[in-house]
N, C-alpha and C positions, 0 to 999 in steps of 0.2 A: 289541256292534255297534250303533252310534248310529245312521248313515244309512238313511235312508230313501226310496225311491223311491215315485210313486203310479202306477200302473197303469189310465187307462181303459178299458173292454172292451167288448165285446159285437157283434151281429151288424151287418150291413151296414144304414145304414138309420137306425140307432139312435139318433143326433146326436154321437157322440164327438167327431167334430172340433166341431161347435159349442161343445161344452162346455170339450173342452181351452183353447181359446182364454180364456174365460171364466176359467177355473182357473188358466192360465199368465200371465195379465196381473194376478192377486189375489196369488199368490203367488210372483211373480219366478224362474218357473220357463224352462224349454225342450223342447220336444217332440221325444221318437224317435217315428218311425215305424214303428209295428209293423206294416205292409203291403208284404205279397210282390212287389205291383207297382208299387205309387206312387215305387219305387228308379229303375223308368224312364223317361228322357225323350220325347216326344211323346205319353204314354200319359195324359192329362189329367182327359179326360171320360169316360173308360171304368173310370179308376180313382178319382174323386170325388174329385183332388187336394185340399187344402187351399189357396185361392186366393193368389194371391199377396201379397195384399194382407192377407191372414190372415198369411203367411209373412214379412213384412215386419215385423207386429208382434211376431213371437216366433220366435225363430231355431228351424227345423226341421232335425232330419236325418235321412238315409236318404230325401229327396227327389230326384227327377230326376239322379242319379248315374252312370247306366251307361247305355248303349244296349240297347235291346231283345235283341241278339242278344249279349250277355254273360250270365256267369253270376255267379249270385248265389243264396246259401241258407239256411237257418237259423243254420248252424254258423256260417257265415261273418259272416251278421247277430250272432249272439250276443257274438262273440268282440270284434267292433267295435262293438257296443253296448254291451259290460261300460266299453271305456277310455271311451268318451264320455261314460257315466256316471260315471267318478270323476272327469273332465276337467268336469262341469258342478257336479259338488261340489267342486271347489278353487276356482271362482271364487264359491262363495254361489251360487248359485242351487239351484234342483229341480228333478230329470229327470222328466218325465212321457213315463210311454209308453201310446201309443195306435195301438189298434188292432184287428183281427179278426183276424188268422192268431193262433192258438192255439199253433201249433208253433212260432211264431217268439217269442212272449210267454215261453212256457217254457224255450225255450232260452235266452233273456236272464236272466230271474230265477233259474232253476234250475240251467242250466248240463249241457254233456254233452262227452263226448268227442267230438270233432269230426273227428278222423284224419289219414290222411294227404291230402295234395292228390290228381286223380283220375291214375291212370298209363293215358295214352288207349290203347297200346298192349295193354298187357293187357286192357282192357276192350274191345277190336276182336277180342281171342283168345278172350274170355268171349263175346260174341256171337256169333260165328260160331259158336263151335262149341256154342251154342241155335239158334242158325238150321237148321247142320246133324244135331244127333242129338236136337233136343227140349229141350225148359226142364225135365222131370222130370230129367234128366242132371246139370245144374247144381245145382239143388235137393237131387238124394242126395246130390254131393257137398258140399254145404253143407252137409246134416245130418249128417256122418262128421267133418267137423275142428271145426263151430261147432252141436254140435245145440241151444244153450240159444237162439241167435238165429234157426236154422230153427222153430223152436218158434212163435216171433215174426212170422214173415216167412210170406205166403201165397205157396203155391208158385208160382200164376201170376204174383205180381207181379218178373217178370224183372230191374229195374232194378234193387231191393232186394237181389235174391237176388247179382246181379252185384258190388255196392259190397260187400258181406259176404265175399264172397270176394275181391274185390280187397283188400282192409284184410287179410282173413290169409293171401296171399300178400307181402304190401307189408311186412307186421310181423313174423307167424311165429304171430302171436296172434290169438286170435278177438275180433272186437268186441266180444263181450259182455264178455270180461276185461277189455281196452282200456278200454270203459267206465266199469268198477268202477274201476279201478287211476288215472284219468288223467281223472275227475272235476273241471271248474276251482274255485278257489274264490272264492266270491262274497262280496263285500267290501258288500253293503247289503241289505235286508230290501223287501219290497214290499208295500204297503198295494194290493189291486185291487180296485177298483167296477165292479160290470158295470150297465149300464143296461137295464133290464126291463120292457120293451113288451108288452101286451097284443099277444097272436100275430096274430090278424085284421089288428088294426089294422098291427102294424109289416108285413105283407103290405100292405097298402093303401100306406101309406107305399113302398116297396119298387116297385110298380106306375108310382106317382105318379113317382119317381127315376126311371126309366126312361124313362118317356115326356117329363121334361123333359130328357134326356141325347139323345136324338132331336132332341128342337127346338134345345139346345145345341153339334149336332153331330158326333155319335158317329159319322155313316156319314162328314163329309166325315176327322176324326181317321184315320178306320182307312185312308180311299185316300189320305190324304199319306204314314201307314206306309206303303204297298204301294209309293208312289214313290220313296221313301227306300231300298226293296229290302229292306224286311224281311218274310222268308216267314213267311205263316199257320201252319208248323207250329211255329214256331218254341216252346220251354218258356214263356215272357213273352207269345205271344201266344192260347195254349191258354186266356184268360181268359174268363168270362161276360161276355158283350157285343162281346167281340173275334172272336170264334170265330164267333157266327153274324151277323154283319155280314160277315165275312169270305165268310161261305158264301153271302149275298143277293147280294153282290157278283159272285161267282163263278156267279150262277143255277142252286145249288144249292134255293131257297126263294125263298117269294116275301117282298116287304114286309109284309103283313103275317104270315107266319108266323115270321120274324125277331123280331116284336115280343113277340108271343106267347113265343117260344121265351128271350128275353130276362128276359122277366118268368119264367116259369116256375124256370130256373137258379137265377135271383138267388134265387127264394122257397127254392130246393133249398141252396142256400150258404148263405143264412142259418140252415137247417134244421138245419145240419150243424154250421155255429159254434157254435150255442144246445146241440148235445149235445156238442159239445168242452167248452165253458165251464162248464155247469153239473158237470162231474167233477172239475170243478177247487174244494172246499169250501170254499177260504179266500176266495172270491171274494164280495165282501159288494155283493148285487144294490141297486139303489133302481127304486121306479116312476118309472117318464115316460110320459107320454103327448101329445097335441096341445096340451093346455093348458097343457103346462109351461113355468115360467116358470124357463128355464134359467142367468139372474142368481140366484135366487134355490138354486136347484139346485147351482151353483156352489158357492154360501156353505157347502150340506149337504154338499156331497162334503168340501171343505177343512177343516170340523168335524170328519168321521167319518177322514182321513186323519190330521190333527193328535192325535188321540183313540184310534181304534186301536193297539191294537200288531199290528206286520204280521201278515198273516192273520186279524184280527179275533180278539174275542171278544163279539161280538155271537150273539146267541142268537137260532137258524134258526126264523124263522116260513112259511119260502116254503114250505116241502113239495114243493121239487124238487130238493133241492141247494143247496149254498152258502151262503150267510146274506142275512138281509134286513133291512134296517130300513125 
């Protein structure tokens, strides 16, 4: 297996996109977007697009695609991120994927069973009848026809518990076989670099983001969504930054406890990225910080990607996971 893909990563905040850009004009590459929200339109400043003027120098995708109240998910990311990527290797170039969803990263490189499409009807049957006898209902029988995936699945989380049962009504099979049996197979190998901030500081950085997404806009963004008729609860708009602008709006909070609440999230997302990512070993970290001179940062990432073989064999000096040079 020759091909290669490179993988940017790391928490919100970090400079990925700064750097992609840097990377994808050195080595004649194109950017996926490993980001759960940046797929939809009007969602801008809330989701720290890639500007367009970035976008113009290096063809993006999985940008501004769907409208907020469409759906869109890992499986469905991965499956059209696998063809993109061998559609960017037939014409010469290199796929760079960048980004902070962890589960959407994985699903592209690693690959899963993705299943059948949702059947709304059965899942208005699974609901209901959690609505009417309790989520432990669904949950037992969840553990009687798929116990390896109730294993897996905590019992309050209904949604999970639902799509598990819909797939072995839909199939006859439990997802976890599904799984095993119908694994896709992946036709390129992934070099990933996570960029590794000193925690204080990428929180300062993260603050700093925020308050300039305030001055660039974020409250008037979310009341052009509300005009456009896309409700707050919507999945697309359950976002940090979306969600409690939504709620100032609504005078549920005041201004500044919006901001507050803004900053906090974000520091919590990022919290949460950094323990996804660092589980993931092959992920070969570098330092950055304010001083970095991300030209120069560039040149290291495309050495160590050139130089690795996927997953590194670089030798773990971080002492949290992963590797580091």
């Amino acid at each position: 297996m020759g091909k290669k893909t490179l993988a940017i990563v790391g928490p919100t905040a970090s400079g990925k996109t700064k750097l992609s850009i840097i990377v994808a004009e050195k080595i004649n590459g194109e950017i996926i977007s490993a980001d759960s929200r940046q797929i939809y339109k009007y969602m801008d400043i809330g989701t720290a697009k890639p500007s367009k003027e970035y976008r113009e120098k290096i063809k993006h995708y999985f940008i501004d695609e769907l409208n907020p109240d469409e759906e869109f998910n890992a499986g469905v990311f991965g499956k059209r991120g696998r063809e993109i990527i061998e559609d960017i290797f037939s014409r010469g170039k290199v796929p760079i994927i960048v980004g902070g969803s962890g589960l959407y990263i994985k699903m592209l490189i690693d690959g899963f069973f993705e299943g059948p499409g949702a059947d709304w009807e059965l899942r208005e049957i699974l609901y209901d009848k959690a609505k009417k006898l309790g989520v432990d209902i669904l949950y037992e029988e969840l553990k009687r026809v798929d116990p390896e995936s109730a294993q897996k699945i905590h019992p309050n989380n209904l949604k999970r518990v639902i799509r598990a049962l819909e797939i072995y009504y839909l199939t006859g099979k439990p997802i976890s076989q599904l799984q095993k049996e119908n694994k896709p197979k992946i036709n390129f190998q992934t070099v990933q670099i996570g960029l590794n901030w000193d925690r204080k500081k990428l929180y300062n950085r993260i603050e700093e983001r925020v308050d300039q997404m305030i001055r660039d806009g974020l409250i008037e963004e979310v009341k052009h969504l509300r005009e456009l008729g896309y409700d707050k609860n919507l999945n697309a708009l359950q976002t940090v930054g979306y969600k409690e602008v939504f709620d100032y709006l609504d005078g549920l909070i005041t201004h500044d406890q919006m901001i507050y609440l803004i900053k906090r999230n974000s520091r919590r997302y990022a919290k949460r990225q950094l323990t996804w990512f660092r589980q993931d070993k092959r992920i070969i970290w570098v330092d950055v910080d304010e001083n970095t001179d991300f030209n120069e940062l560039a040149d290291r990432v495309i050495d160590i990607f050139r130089s690795a073989k996927p997953g590194g064999n670089v030798e773990d000096s971080s002492g949290s996971g992963g590797q580091k040079v």
